[in-house]
C-alpha positions as CSV (number, residue, x, y, z in Angstrom):
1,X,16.3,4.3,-56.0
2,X,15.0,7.2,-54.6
3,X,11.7,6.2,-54.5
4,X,12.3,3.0,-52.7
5,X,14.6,4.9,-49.7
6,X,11.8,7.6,-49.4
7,X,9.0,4.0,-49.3
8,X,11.3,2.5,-46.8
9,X,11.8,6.0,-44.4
10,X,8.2,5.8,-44.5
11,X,7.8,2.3,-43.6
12,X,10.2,2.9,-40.8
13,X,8.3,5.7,-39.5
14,X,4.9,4.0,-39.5
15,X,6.2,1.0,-37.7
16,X,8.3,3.1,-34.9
17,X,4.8,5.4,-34.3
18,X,2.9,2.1,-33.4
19,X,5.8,0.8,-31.8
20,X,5.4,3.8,-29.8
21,X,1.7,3.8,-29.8
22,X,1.7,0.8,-28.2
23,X,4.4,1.2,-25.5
24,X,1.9,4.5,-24.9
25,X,-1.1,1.8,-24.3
26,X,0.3,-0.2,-21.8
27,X,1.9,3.1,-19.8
28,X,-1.3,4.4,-19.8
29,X,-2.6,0.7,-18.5
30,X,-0.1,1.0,-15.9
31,X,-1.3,3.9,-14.2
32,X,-5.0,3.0,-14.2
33,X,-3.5,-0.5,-12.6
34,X,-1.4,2.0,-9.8
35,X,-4.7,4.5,-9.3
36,X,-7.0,1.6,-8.7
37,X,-4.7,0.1,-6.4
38,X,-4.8,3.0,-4.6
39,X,-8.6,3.3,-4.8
40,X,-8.8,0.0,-3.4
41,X,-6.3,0.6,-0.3
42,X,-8.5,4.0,0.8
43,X,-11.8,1.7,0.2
44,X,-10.6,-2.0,1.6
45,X,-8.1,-1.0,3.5
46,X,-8.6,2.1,5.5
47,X,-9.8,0.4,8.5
48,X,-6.3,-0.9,8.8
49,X,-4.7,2.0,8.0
50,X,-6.9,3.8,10.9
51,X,-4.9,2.1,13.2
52,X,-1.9,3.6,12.5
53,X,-1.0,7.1,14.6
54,X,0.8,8.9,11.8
55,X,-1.3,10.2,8.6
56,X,1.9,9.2,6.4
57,X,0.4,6.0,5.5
58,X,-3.2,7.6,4.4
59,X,-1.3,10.6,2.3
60,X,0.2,7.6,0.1
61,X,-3.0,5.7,-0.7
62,X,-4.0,9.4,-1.8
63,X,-0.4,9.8,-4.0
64,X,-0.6,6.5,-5.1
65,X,-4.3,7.5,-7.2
66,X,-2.2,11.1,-8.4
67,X,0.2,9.6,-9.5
68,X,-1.9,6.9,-11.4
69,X,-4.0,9.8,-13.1
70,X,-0.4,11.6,-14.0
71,X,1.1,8.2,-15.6
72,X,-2.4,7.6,-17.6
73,X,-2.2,11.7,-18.6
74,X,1.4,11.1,-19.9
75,X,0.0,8.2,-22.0
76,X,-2.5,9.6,-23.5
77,X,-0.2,12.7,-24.2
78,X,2.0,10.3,-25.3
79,X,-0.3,8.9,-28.0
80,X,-1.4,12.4,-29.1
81,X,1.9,13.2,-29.6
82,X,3.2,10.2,-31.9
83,X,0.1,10.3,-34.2
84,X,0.4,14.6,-34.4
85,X,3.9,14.7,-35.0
86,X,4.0,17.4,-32.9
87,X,7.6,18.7,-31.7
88,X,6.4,20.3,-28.8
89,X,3.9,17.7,-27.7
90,X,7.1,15.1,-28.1
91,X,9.0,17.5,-25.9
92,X,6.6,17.7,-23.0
93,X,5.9,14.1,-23.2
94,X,10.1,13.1,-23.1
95,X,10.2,15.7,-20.0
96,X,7.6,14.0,-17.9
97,X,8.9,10.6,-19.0
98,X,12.5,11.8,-18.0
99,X,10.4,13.4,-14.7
100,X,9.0,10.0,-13.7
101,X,12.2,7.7,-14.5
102,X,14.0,9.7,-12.0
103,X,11.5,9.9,-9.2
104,X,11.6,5.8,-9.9
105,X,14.9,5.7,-9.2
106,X,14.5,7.9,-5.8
107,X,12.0,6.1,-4.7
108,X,13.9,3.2,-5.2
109,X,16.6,4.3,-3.0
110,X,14.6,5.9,-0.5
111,X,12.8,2.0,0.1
112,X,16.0,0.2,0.3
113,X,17.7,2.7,2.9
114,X,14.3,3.3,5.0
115,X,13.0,-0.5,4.2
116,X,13.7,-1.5,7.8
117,X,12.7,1.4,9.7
118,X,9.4,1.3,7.8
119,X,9.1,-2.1,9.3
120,X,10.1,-1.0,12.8
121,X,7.8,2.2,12.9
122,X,4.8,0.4,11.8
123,X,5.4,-2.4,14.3
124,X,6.0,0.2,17.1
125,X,2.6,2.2,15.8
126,X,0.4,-0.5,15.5
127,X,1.5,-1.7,19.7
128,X,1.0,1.8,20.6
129,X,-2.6,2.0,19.4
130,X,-3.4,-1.1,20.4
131,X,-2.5,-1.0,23.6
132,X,-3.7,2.8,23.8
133,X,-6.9,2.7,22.1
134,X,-8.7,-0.7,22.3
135,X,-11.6,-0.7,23.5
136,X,-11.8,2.4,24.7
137,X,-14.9,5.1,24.6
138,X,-14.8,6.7,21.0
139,X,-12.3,4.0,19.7
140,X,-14.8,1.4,18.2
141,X,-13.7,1.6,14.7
142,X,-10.0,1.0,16.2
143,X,-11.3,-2.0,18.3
144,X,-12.9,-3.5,15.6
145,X,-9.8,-3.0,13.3
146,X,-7.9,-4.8,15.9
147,X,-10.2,-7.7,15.9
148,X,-10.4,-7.5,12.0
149,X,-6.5,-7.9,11.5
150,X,-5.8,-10.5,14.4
151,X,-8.4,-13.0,13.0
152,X,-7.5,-12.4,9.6
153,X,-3.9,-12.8,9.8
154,X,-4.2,-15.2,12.9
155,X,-1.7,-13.0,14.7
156,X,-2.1,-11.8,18.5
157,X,-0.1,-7.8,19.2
158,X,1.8,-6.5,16.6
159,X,5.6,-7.8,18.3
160,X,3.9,-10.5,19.7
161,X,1.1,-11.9,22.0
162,X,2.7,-10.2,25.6
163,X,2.0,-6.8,23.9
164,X,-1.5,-6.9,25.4
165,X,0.1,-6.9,29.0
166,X,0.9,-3.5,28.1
167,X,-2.8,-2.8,26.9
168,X,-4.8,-0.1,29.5
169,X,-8.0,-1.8,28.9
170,X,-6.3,-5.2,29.8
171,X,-5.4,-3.8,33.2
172,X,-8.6,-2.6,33.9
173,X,-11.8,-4.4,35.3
174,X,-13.5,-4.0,31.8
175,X,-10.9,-6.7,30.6
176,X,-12.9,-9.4,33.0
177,X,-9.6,-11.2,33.8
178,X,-8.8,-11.7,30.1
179,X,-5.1,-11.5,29.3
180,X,-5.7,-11.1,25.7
181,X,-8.4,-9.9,23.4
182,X,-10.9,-12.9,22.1
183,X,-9.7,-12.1,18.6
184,X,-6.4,-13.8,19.8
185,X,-8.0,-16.7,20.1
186,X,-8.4,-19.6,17.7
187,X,-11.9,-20.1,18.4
188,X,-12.9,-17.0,19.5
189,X,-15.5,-17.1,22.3
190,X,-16.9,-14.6,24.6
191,X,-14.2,-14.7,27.7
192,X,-12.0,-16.9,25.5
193,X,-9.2,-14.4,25.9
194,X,-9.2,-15.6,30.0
195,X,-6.9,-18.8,29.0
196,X,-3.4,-18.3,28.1
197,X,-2.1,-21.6,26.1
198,X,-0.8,-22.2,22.4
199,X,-3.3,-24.0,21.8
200,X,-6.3,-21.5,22.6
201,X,-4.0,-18.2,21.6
202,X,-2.4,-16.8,18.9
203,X,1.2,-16.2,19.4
204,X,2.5,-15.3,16.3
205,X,3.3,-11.2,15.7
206,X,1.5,-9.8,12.9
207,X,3.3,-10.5,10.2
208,X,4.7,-7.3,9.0
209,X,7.5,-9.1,6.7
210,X,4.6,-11.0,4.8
211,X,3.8,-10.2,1.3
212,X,0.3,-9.6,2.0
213,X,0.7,-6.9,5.1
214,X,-2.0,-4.6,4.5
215,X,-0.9,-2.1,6.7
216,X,2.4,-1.6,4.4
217,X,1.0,-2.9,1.1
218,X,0.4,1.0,-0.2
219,X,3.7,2.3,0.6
220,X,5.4,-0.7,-1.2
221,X,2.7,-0.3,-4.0
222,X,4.2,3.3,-4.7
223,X,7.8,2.4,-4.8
224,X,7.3,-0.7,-6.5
């Protein structure tokens, strides 16, 4: 009787290590998924980002790849630690498991109390270096940003298509009459930007609220 409660401990205990093995795996998956994601952002991305005035939105790309490399440490410290048996190893791992539930649930918070102004400062940011920076001496990478994100999302100004009456290169003779960019356009042409109708111009915002808003996607990649 003995025998077969000692056989059965020990079946027990192999099938909780892989159990635990495998929940170690797909942690470790998990951070390689967040630290490419944030790879990606700084390498596909950055040309958006660039467009923004504040460095906030750049130093999360960055602490969206540390914290990938910390979950995928965990993971494999994880897995050292269930096949060692090691008390202290289990130990550190629990504490940096307990570590990363808890910044979850911050981060969580923080997103649904600061989920609107996120919104509201990006908008306001993105207006402000548009109307600011386009087209201006030194700015090319901005200008080209500019034109990158209104033909791609089909959007004209960041509120909306009168945010270019605002723009300092609009009310200059370097604008040639234009009352918008030619990336507003739906056809862009050279001078395109001179005809103001719904049918030639973009008036949608950029669509901030969208799913696939670039300029946010790496903040809401690190809460999620």
């Amino acid at each position: 009787m003995r025998e077969y409660n000692e056989n059965k401990e020990t079946c027990g205990t192999i099938c909780l290590k892989y159990l635990l093995f495998i929940f170690n795996f797909f942690f470790w998956l998990a951070g390689g998924a967040v630290m490419a994601v944030g790879i990606w952002t700084l390498i596909e991305k950055s040309d958006y980002i660039s467009l923004l005035q504040s460095n906030t939105y750049m130093a999360t790309a960055y602490i969206l790849v540390v914290a990938g490399v910390v979950v995928m440490i965990t993971g494999i410290l994880g897995c050292c630690a269930t096949f060692r048996e090691q008390r202290n190893l289990l130990r550190v791992y629990f504490i940096l498991l307990l570590c990363i539930f808890l910044l979850e649930i911050i981060a969580g918070i923080l997103a649904y109390i600061y989920y609107q102004q996120l919104s509201t400062e990006l908008k306001q940011n993105l207006k402000d270096t548009m109307t600011q920076k386009y087209r201006k001496p030194g700015e090319e990478g901005v200008t080209n940003a500019v034109d990158k994100l209104q033909q791609e999302f089909k959007c004209c100004g960041s509120h909306n298509a009168s945010d270019w009456s605002d723009s300092d290169w609009i009310k200059s003779r370097d604008a040639s009459m234009r009352k918008f960019p030619d990336s507003c356009c739906k056809s862009p042409t050279d001078l395109c930007g001179q005809r103001d109708h719904p049918s030639n111009i973009y008036k949608e915002s950029f669509p901030m609220d969208s799913s696939h808003a670039s300029l946010r996607y790496p903040v809401a990649q690190l809460v999620s």
